[in-house]
C-alpha positions in Angstrom: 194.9 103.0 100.2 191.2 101.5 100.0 190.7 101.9 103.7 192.2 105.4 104.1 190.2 106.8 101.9 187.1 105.5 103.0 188.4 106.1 106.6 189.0 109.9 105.4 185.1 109.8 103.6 183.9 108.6 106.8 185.2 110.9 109.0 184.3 114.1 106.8 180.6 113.4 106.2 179.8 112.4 110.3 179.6 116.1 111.1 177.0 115.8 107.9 174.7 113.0 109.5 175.0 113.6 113.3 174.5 116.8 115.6 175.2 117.1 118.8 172.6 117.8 121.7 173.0 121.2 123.5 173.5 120.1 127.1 172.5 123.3 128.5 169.0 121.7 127.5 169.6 118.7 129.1 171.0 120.3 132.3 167.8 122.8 132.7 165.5 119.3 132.0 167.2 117.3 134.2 167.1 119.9 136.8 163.3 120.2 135.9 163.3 116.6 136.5 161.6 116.7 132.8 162.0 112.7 131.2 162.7 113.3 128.0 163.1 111.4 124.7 166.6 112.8 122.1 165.4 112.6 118.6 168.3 111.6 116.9 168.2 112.9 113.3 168.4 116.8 114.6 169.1 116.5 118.2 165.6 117.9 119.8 164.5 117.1 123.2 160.5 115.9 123.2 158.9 115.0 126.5 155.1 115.8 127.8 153.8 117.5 130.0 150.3 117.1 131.9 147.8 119.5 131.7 145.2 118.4 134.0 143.8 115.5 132.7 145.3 116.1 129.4 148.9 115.9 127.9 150.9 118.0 125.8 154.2 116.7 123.9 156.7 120.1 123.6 160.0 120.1 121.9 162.9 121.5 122.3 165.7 122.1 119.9 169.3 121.9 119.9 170.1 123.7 117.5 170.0 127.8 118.1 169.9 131.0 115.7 172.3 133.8 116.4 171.6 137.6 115.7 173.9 139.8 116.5 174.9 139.0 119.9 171.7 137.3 120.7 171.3 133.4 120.5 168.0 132.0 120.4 166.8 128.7 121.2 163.2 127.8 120.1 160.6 125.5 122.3 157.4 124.4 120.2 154.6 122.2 120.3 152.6 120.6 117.5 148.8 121.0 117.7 147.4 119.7 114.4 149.5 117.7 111.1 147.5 117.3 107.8 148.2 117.3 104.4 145.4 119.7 103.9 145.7 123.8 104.8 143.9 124.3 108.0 140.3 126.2 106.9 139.9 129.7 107.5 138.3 130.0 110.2 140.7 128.2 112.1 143.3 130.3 110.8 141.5 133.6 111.8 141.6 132.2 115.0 145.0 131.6 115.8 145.9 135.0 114.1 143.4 136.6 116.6 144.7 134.1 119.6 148.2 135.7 118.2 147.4 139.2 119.3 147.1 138.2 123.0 150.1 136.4 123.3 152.9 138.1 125.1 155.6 135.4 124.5 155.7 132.7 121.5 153.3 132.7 118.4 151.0 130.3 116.4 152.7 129.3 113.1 152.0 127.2 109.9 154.6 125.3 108.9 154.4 123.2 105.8 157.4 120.2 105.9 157.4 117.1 103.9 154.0 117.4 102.0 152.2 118.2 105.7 150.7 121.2 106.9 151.8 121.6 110.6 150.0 124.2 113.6 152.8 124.8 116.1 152.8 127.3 118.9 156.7 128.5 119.4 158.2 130.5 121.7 161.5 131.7 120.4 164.3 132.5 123.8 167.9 133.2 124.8 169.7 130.0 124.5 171.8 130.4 127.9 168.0 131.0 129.4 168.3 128.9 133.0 166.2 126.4 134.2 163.8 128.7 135.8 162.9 130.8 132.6 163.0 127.1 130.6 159.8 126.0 132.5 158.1 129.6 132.0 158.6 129.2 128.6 157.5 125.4 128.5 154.3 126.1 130.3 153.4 129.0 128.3 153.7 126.8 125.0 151.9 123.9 126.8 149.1 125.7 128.1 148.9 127.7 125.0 148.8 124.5 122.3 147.0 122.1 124.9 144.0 124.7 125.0 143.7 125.7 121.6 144.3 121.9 120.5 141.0 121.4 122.4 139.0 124.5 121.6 140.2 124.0 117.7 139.8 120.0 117.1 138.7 118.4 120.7 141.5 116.5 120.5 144.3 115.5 123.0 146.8 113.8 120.2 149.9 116.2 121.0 
C-alpha cells in the first residue's frame, strides 16, 4: 500500500516540477544551426549570439501565452541584474529608446529580490525559422547596443 501511494504522489506532482520544451523552438534553432543550452527548471532555450566583437546571451521560452486565437511566444535578453532600481536617467532612456522600436520593448522586471533590464519581443509561437532569427537579431542588436551605451559592459 506504502509504495502505491507514493507511486500515485509521484506520478501526480511530475507535471508540478517538470515542463516540457516546445520543439518547434528547437526545430527553428537547430535549423538556425543556433547551439543552445535547455534550462531545466522552465524549459527556456539560452544560447549567444556574436555581435561583432561582442556577445549577446538571448532566451527563448517554452512556454507561450494564448489570446484569443493568437499564441505568443516571447524571445528576451538580459542587459543589466541588480538589486538596486536602475537610476533615472537610465530609465528615461530606455522609455525614449522604446518609442523607436518597431518590434519588442525594454522592460523592468523585478524577480527574486533583483531588478532586471530585458529587451523582449513578444511573437506568434508557430513563427518559422526565418521570422525566429528576425526576431533574435532584433533583441540582440537591440540589448547588445544599449548594454554598451548604458553600462560599457559586455556581461549578457
Amino acid at each position: 500500500m506504502k509504495l502505491y501511494i507514493f507511486f500515485l504522489l509521484f506520478i501526480l506532482t511530475v507535471p508540478l516540477f517538470a515542463q516540457k520544451f516546445d520543439n518547434r523552438v528547437s526545430e527553428n534553432l537547430k535549423t538556425l544551426a543556433f547551439k543552445y543550452e535547455l534550462q531545466p527548471e522552465d524549459a527556456t532555450f539560452k544560447f549567444t549570439v556574436p555581435i561583432g566583437k561582442r556577445t549577446q546571451t538571448i532566451f527563448v521560452e517554452s512556454s507561450t501565452s494564448t489570446y484569443d486565437k493568437l499564441e505568443m511566444r516571447e524571445i528576451y535578453s538580459i542587459i543589466h541584474q541588480s538589486k538596486n532600481i536602475p537610476d533615472q536617467s537610465r530609465l528615461v532612456k530606455l522609455l525614449m529608446d522604446n518609442a523607436q522600436k518597431k518590434i519588442g520593448a525594454w522592460e523592468i522586471v523585478y524577480e527574486g529580490s533583483e531588478y532586471f533590464i530585458i529587451f523582449t519581443a513578444k511573437i506568434p509561437a508557430n513563427a518559422d525559422a526565418s521570422d525566429m532569427k528576425s526576431a533574435i537579431d532584433i533583441v540582440a542588436a537591440s540589448s547588445d547596443g544599449m548594454e554598451n551605451q548604458l553600462f560599457t559592459t559586455d556581461e549578457w
